[in-house]
N, C-alpha and C positions, 0 to 999 in steps of 0.2 A: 438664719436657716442652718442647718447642719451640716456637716461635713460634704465634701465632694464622692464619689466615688471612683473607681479607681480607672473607670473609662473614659476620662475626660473631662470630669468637670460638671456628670450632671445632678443637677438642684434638686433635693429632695425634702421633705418636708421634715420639721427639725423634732427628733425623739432627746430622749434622755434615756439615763443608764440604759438598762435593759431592754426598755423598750425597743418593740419592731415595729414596721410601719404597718403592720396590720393593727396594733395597738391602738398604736397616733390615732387611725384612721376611727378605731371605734372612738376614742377621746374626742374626735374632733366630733365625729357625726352628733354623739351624745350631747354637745354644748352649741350643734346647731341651730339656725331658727326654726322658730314652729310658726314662721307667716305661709310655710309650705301647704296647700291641700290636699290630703289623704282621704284614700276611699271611701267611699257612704262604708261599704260592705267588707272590711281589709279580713275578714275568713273566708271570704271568697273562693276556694281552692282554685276553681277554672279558670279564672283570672291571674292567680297567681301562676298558675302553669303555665297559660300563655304567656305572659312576661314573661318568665323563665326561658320558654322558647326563643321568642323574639332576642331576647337580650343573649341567650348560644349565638344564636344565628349572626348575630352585629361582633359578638364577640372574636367568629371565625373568618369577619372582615375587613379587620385591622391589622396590620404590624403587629405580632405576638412582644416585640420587643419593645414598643412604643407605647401602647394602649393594650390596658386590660376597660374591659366593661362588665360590670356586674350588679346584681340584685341584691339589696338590702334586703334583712330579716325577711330572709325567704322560709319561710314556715312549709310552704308545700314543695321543699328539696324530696322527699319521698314520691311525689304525684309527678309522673311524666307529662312533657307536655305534649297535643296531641301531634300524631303522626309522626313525631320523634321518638328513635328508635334506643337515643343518648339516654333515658329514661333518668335515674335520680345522681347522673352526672352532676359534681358542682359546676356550677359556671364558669367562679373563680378560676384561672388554671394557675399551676405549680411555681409557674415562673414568676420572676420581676423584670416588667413593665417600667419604663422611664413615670409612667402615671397611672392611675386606676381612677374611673368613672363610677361610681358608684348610685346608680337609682332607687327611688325610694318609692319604692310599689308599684304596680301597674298603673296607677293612674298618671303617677310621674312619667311615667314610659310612653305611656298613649299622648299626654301635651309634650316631650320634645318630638315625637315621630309627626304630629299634625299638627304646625305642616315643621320639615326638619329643616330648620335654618340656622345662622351662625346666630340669631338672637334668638329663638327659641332657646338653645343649647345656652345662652347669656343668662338669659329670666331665668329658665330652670336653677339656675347653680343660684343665683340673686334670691331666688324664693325658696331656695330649700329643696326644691323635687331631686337637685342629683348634689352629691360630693366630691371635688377633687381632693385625690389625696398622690402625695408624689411631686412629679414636676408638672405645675400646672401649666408653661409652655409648650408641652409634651401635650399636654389633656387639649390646649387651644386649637392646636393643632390636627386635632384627632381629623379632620377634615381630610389631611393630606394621607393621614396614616389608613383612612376608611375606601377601601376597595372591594366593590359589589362583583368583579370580576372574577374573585375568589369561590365567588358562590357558585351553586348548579341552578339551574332553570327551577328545580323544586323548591328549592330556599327563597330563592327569589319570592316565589308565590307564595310560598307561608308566612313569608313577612309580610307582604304586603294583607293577605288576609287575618293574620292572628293581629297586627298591627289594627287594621280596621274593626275588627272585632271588641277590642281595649278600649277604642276612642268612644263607642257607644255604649254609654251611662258615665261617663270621666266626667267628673265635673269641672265647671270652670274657673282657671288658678285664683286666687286673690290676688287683687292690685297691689303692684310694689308700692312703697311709699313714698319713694323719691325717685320723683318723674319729674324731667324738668320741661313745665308749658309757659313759652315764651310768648308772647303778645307785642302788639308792637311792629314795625318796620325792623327789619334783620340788619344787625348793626347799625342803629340809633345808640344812641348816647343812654335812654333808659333801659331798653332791652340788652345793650352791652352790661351795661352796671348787673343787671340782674344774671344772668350769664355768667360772668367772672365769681359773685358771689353766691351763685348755685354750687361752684365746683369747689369753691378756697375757704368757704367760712363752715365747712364742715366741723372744725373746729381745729384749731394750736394744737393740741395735745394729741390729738390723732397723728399730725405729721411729725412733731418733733418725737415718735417713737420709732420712724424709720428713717426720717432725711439724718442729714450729716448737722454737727452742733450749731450750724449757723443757722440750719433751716434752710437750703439751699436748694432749690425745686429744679433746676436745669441741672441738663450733662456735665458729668463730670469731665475730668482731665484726668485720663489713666497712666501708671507707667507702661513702657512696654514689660511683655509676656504676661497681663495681666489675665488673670483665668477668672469666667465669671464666678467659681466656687472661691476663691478671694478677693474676688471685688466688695463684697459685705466688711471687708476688715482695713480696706487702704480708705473708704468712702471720703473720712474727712479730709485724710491729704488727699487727697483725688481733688476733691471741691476747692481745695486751699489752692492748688495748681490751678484750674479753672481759673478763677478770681485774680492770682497773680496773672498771666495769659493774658485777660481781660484788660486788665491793670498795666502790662508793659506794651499791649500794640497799640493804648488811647493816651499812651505817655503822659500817664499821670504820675502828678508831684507835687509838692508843695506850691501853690501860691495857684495852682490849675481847681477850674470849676467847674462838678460834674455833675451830670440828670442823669438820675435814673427811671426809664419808662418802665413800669411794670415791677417794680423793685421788689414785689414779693417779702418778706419778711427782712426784708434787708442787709442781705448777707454783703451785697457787692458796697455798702454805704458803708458797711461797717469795715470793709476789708480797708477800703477806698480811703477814709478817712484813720483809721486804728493802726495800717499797715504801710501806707503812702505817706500822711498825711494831708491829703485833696482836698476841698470843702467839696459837698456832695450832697444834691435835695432827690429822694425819690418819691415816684408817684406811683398809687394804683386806685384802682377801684375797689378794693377790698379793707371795709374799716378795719377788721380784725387783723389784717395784715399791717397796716399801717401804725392801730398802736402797740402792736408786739416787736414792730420793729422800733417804733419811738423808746420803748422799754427798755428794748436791749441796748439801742443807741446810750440813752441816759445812765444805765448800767455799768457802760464802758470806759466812762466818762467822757463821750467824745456828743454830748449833744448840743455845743456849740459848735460843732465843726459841722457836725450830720443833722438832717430830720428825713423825718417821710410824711407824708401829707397825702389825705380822697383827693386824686382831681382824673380830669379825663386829658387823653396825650393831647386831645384837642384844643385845651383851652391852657396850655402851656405861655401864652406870653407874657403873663403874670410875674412869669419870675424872674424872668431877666433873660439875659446871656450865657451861655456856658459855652468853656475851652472845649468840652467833651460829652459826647449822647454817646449816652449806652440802652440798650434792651435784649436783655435776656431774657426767651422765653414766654414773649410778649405776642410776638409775631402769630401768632397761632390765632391768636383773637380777632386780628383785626378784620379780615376777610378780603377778600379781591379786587371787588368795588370802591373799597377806601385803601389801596395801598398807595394811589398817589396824595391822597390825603393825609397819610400818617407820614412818609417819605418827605412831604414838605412843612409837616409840623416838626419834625428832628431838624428840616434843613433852617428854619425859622429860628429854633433854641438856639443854634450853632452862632457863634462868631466866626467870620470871612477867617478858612485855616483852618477854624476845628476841624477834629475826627468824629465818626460816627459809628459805633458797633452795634450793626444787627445779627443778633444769635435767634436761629429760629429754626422748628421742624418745617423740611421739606419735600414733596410729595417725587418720591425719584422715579417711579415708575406711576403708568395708569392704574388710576385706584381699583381694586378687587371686592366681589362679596365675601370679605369675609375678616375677622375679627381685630386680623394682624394689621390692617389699613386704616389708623383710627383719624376719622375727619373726612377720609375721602369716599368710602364706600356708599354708590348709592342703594343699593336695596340692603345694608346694615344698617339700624338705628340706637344701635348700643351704643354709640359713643356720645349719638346728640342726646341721646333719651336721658341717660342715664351717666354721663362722666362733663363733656365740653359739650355743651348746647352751643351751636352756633363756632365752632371751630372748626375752621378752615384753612385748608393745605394749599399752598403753590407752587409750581418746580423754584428750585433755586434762578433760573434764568429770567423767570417774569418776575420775581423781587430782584433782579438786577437792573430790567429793563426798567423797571418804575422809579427807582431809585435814582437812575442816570436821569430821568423825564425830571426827576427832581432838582437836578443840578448837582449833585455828586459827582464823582471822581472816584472810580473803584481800584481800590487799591491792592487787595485781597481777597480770596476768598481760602476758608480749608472745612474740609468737611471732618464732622467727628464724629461720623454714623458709629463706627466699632464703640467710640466711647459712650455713647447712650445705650446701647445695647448692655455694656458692662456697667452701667447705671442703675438702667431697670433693674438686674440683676441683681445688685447690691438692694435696690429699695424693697424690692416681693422678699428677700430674704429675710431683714430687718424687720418686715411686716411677719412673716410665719412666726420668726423669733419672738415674737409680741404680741400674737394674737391675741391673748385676753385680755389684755391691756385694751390693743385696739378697738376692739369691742365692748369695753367698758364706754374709755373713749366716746365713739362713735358711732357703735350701732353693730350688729352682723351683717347688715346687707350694706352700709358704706362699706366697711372693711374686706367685706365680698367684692364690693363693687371693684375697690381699687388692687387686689389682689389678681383678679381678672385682666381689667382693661393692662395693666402694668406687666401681666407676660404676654399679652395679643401685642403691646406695644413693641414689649422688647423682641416678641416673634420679628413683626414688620422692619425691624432696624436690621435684624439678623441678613435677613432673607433679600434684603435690599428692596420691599417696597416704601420705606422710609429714609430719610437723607435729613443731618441736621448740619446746616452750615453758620459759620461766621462771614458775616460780613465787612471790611473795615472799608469807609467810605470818608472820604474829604471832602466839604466845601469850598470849593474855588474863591480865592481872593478877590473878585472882580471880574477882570477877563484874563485872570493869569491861574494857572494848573497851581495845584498844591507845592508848597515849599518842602518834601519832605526827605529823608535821605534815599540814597540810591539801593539801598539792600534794606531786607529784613532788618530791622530793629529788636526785636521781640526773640 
C-alpha cells in the first residue's frame, strides 16, 4: 500500500507517480467485476435522480472526515433530485475522507438500503454494486461513522421513500460464487476438512503475494512504535520474531521433537528445524498446504529433519511422542464442543514434561452485529458464508478452563491483540500493492473477499472486540507440577 499520511498513519490505497486517489479509484472501478447487476433501464433519469438524492442525504450522515459516499457515472448530475433544493450539486464533496464508498447505480443503491445490514454492505462490495477506495477500515466501519441524528425529520422521510421507491423494479443481485454450504454435523472430521479447505486452498499464489516469505498466516511479532503505515515493511522480521518467541518459550533445540497442529504452509517446521535445529512433523488438513510446505521443506535442505503430512489433530497417535505441541492459528477451527477434545489430543502427543503452545484468536468482548466480530456475530454471516465456515471464538478464560480439565499446568499467558492488528495491516497493504496480481491469482471476488474480511478483522483487534493470546501449558509428570525454571525464560 502506499505511503502513510501525515496524520498518523492512515492506510490509503497505493497510487503511483502522479496519480490521485480519484484516479486509483477510476482504475480500480475500471478492472472491477462485472458479476455486479446493473439496471434493466441504466437512462432512467428518475431513477437516477433519486439515487442521487438518497446517496446526498447518507452522505450528510456520516463523519465528513471518515466517509465519503457517492454515485458512480452519474449521468443525471444536471436533473435534480425531487424535493431537493441541492439541485445539480455533486455529491462527491471537496474534501478527503479516510475512505470513499462508491455506488454503482441505483439499483446497487436500492440492494444495500433493503434491508441495510453489515452483510448487505459485504455482498455488495463482493458483487461489484459498490467500491471502496481509500482506507477500507475506515469504509468497514462506516457503521460507526453513520448518524441519522444529523438529519431533519424531512430527510429522514425522503429516504426512506426515495429508498423505497428504488427497490421497486431493482432486480435481484446474482449469486456469488463462493459460498460456502457445509453439510454434515458441525465439526466432524468431514465437514472440518471441507471447512479448512474452503478458506486455504484458494490457492499458494494468492497468499504468497501478501504474507511474509515463509508464508506465515498468524500474528506477527512487532517492534515497539511500530506504526501500521510501516508494518507492510518490517512483516518478515515481524514473523521471524514470532517464530523465534515460539521457538524460545517451547525450548526448542537439538535432539527436542516437535508437532505442529495446523502447520499451515510450514513456516514454524522450517524455522523449528533451519534455525534450531528440532526435528519437527506438521499437520493440517489442507493438501495444498502440506505439499507446499513439503517443497519448501525439501528446498531447504532440511527434509530429513522436517515434513508436513493430511491428518486430523485427532488422529495424532500415529506419530509418536513429542518434547513439544505447538498450534498456531489452529484454535479458531476447532469450536467449543471439542475444546476438551483437542486439549487432550496435544496432552496425549506430549511426553510427562513437555510444553504446549496454544496461539489462537480470542473473543474479548460479547460478539456484535457487525463486520469487526469475525466468528462471533450472530445476525452477520460474512465470515461463515463467505471467509471461516464453521469458526469459532472463545474468551481466552474457557480455553484455559478446558485446558487445566485436560491436565495442563498453565504456565503463561500474553496477549498480542496490538500485534495482529499491525498484521492485518501489513497483510490489506501487501494485498492493495498486488491487486492485479491477486486477481489474476484468484479471482476479484476472493481478493474482495479477503481485502474486506482482513480490515473488519483488524477493525475488531483495534477496538478491542478481538483478543489473540498465547498460550504456554505443561504436562505434569505424574503427580508432580512441571520441572520448569522460576522466571521467564523466553
Amino acid at each position: 500500500m502506499g505511503a502513510t499520511d501525515d496524520s498518523g498513519g492512515t492506510m490509503r490505497w497505493p497510487v503511483s507517480g502522479d496519480e490521485t486517489l480519484s484516479d486509483a479509484s477510476t482504475r480500480i472501478r475500471d478492472a472491477g467485476p462485472r458479476t455486479g447487476v446493473r439496471d434493466a433501464d441504466p437512462t432512467d433519469k428518475r431513477r437516477h435522480a433519486l439515487a442521487r438524492g438518497v446517496v446526498r442525504i447518507l452522505d450528510r450522515a456520516v463523519e465528513s472526515s471518515v466517509l465519503d459516499i457517492a454515485l458512480a457515472d452519474d449521468r443525471a448530475a444536471a436533473a435534480p433530485a425531487p424535493e431537493d433544493s441541492t439541485g445539480g450539486v455533486p455529491v462527491m464533496a471537496e474534501h478527503r475522507a479516510r475512505a470513499r464508498v462508491v455506488i454503482n447505480g441505483p439499483g446497487a443503491l436500492a440492494r444495500l438500503l433493503f434491508p441495510p445490514s453489515a452483510d448487505a454492505f459485504a455482498e455488495g462490495y463482493l458483487r461489484g454494486d459498490l467500491e471502496i477506495d481509500g482506507d477500507a477500515m475506515a469504509a468497514v466501519d462506516a457503521g460507526g461513522a453513520l448518524n441519522m441524528r444529523r438529519l431533519g425529520a424531512a430527510e429522514l422521510r425522503r429516504l426512506v421513500r426515495w429508498g423505497a421507491t428504488l427497490r421497486r423494479g431493482t432486480t435481484r443481485p446474482t449469486p456469488l460464487r463462493r459460498n460456502a454450504r457445509m453439510a454434515g454435523p458441525r465439526h466432524s472430521r468431514a465437514r472440518d476438512l471441507a471447512a479448512v479447505r474452503f478458506h486455504y486452498d484458494v490457492g499458494n499464489e494468492f497468499f504468497g503475494l501478501w504474507l511474509d516469505r515463509r508464508l506465515t498466516y498468524s500474528c506477527a511479532y512487532f517492534p515497539p512504535a511500530t506504526t501500521p503505515g510501516a508494518a507492510a515493511g518490517v512483516l518478515d522480521e515481524a514473523q521471524e520474531a514470532k517464530l523465534d518467541l515460539i521457538a524460545r518459550k517451547l525450548r526448542l533445540r537439538p535432539g527436542v521433537r516437535l508437532l505442529d497442529i495446523g502447520c499451515g504452509w510450514g513456516s514454524l517446521l522450517g524455522h523449528a528445524a533451519g534455525s534450531v535445529g528440532t526435528e519437527a512433523v506438521g499437520v493440517t488438513l489442507s493438501e495444498r498446504q502440506a505439499d507446499e510446505a513439503t517443497r519448501r521443506l525439501v528446498a531447504a535442505g532440511l527434509g530429513d529433519l522436517a515434513r508436513a503430512e493430511v491428518r486430523d489433530y485427532r488422529d495424532l497417535a500415529a506419530l509418536g511422542p513429542f518434547d513439544a505441541v505447538a498450534s498456531i492459528g489452529m484454535f479458531e477451527h476447532v469450536g467449543r464442543a471439542n475444546l476438551a477434545m483437542y486439549f487432550r489430543a496435544a496432552a496425549d502427543a506430549l511426553r510427562p514434561g513437555g510444553l504446549f503452545l496454544n496461539h489462537g484468536i480470542a473473543q474479548a468482548s460479547p460478539p456484535k452485529p457487525r463486520l469487526g466480530s469475525p466468528f462471533g456475530s450472530r445476525s452477520s454471516h460474512f465470515v461463515n458464508r463467505y471467509v471461516f465456515p464453521d469458526g469459532e471464538l472463545v474468551p481466552v478464560e474457557t480455553a484455559i478452563r478446558a485446558a487445566r480439565a485436560a491436565g495442563f499446568e498453565l504456565i503463561d499467558v500474553q496477549s498480542l491483540r496490538p500485534h495482529y492488528a499491525l498484521t492485518l495491516a501489513a497483510w490489506v497493504a501487501r494485498l492493495e500493492a498486488s491487486w492485479d496480481a491477486a486477481v489474476a491469482a484468484a479471482g476479484e471476488e476472493v481478493a474482495r473477499t479477503w481485502r474486506l474480511y482482513m480490515s473488519a478483522a483488524r477493525l475488531g483487534f483495534e477496538r478491542g472486540d478481538l483478543d489473540v493470546c498465547q498460550l504456554l501449558l505443561a504436562k505434569p509428570d505424574g503427580d508432580r507440577r512441571a520441572r520448569l525454571p522460576l522466571r521467564p525464560w523466553w
